[in-house]
C-alpha positions in Angstrom: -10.3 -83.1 109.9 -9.3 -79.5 110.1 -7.5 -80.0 112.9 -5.7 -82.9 111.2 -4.7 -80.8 108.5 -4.1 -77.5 111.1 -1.7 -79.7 112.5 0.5 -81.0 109.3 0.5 -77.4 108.3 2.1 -76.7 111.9 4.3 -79.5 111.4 6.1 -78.7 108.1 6.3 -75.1 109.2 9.1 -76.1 112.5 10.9 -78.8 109.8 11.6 -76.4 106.7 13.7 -73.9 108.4 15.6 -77.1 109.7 15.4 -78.1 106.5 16.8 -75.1 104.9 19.4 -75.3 107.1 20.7 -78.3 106.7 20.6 -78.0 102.9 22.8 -75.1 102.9 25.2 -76.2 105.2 25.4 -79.1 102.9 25.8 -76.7 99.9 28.5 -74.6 102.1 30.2 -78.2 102.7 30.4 -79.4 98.2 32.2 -75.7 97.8 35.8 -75.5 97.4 38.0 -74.4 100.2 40.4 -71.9 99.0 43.2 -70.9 101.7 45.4 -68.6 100.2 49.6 -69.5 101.1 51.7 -66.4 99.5 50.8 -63.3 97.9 54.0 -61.3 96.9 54.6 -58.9 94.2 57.5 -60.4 91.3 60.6 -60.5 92.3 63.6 -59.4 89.9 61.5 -59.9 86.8 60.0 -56.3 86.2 56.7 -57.4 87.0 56.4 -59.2 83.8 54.9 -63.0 83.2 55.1 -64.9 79.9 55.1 -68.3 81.4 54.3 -70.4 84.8 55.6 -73.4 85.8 54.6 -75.8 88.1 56.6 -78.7 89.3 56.0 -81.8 91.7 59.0 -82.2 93.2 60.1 -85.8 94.8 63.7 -85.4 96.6 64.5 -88.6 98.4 66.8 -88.9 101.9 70.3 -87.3 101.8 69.8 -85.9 98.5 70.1 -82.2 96.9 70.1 -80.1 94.1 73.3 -78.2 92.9 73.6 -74.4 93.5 71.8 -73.0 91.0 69.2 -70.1 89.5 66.7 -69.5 87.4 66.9 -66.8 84.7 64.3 -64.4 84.9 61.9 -66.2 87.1 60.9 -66.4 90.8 60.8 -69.4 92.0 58.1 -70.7 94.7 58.8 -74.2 96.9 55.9 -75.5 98.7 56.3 -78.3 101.1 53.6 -81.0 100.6 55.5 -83.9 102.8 58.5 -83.7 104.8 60.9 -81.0 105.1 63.4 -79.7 103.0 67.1 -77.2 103.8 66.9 -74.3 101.2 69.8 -72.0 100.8 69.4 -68.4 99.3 72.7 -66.5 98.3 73.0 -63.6 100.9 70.0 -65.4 103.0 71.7 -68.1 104.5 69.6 -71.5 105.2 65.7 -72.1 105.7 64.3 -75.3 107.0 60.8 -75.4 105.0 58.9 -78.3 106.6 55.1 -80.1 105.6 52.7 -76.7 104.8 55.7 -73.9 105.2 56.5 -72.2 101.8 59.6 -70.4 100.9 60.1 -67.9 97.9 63.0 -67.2 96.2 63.8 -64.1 93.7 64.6 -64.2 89.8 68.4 -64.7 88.7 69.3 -65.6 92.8 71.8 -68.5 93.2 70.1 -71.4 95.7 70.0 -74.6 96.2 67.2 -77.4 98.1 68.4 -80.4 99.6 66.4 -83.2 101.4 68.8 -83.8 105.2 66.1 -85.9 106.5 65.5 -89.8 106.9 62.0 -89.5 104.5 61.0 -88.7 101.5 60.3 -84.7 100.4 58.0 -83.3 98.3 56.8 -80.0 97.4 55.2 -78.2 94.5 57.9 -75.8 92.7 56.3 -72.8 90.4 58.8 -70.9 88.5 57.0 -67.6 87.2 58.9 -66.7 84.2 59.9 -63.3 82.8 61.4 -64.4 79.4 60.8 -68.0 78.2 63.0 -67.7 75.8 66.0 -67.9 78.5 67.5 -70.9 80.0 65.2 -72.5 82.7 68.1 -73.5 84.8 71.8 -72.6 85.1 73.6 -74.6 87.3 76.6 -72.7 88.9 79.8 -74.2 89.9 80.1 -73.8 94.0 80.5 -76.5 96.4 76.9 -77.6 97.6 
């Protein structure tokens, strides 16, 4: 009888450190994974934020935004599916495919168009200096 319980004693000792393990890989596993993509100081706004602004973008084959900019706010495009061509004044053209991210400074002319055969999307955050200005001004320069 004591040996019985000697050895049940023995037993649950070598299974609750397994235990324990387990349980907190599985606590590890129902955590959020957070993997950071850009950190970069304001661009061309005086370091000032009154609004954000994000934006699912869906830009289908062969078509494009105008030239255009955004008063007082940096603008961030992060591709979620397929690749998109984005030209920045002075910068010349990036191709931003599936997990790149391209950012682009306050009150700077660009443009984003979609060259490829499939579909593009991409999360667009505009970090505004002064909501009060126009969100978009669309400038006149062939695309």
């Amino acid at each position: 009888m004591i040996r019985r319980h000697f050895l049940r004693l023995a037993a649950a000792g070598a299974v609750l450190p397994a235990t324990s393990q387990i349980a907190s890989t599985q606590r590890a596993q129902r955590t959020p994974k957070l993997a950071q993509l850009l950190r970069a100081d304001l661009q061309g706004q005086n370091q000032l934020v009154q609004e954000t602004v994000v934006n699912l973008l869906e830009m289908a084959p062969s078509v494009g935004a105008p030239w255009h900019m955004h008063p007082g706010a940096q603008e961030i495009i992060f591709v979620t599916e397929g690749n998109l061509a984005v030209e920045i004044d002075g910068q010349g053209t990036k191709q931003v495919n599936a997990g790149d991210i391209v950012l682009i400074p306050a009150e700077t002319a660009h443009l984003a168009r979609n060259d490829s055969a499939a579909l593009a999307r991409a999360l667009v955050i505009h970090s505004r200096a002064d909501k009060d200005k126009a969100f978009l001004v669309e400038l006149k320069r062939p695309t």
